[in-house]
N, C-alpha and C positions, 0 to 999 in steps of 0.2 A: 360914093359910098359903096360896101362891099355888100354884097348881096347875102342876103341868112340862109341857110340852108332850111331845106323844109323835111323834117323829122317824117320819113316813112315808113309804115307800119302793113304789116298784110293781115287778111280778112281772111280768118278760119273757114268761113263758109266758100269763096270763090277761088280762094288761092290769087286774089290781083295786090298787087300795091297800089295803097292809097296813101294819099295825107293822113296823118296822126290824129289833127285837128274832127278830120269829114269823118271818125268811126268809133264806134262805142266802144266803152273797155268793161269787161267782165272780170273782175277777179272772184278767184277761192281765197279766203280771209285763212291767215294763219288758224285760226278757230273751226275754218272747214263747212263755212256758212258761205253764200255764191251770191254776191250782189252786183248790182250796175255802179259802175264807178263814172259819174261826173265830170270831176275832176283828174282822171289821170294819174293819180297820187297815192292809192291807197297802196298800203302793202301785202304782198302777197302775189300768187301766180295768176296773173292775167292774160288776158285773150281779146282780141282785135274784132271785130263785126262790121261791117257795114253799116248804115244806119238808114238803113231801107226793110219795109218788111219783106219784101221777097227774100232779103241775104238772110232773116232770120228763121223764113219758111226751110231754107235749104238749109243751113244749119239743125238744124232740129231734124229733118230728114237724113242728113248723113251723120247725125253725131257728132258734129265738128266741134264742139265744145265740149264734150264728153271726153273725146281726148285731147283737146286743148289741157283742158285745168284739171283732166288725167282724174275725176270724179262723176259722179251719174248724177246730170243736171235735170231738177226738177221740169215737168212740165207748166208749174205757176210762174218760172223765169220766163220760157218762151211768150207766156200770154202777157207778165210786166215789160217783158223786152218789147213787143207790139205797140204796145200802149207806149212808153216810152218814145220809140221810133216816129210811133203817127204822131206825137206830140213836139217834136223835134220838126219833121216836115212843115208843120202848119204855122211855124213861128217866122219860116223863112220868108 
């Protein structure tokens, strides 16, 4: 059987590549609203994260998503992106 490839994506905050699968997607919604995207699927300009809180701590300190989705991202993202992240860990 041929082997799948595995869809890599880099992480605004570290600059590494990861699996697609291992990291969070943040899009800016055509509407200009900034959510966490689940699914992978929404449309609009997205952005790659890690799914650790340290990668979100650094983000937020360098602005990485501020010029990812080229918009001035709330600080209530960072603290749902937290929550988010630790809730993701604790599943595994």
């Amino acid at each position: 059987m041929k082997q799948r490839k595995i869809p890599m994506r880099k992480c605004v905050a570290s600059q590494e590549m990861f699996p697609k699968k291992s990291l969070v997607r943040i899009v800016r919604t055509p509407e200009n609203e900034i959510v966490i995207d689940p699914t992978g699927k929404k449309s609009g300009r997205g952005a790659y994260l890690c799914a650790k809180p340290e990668y979100v701590d650094l983000a937020q300190k360098k602005k990485a998503l501020d010029r990812a989705l080229k918009t001035q991202v709330p600080a209530e993202l960072y603290d749902r992106l937290r929550e988010y992240v630790s809730g993701l860990t604790h599943d595994e």
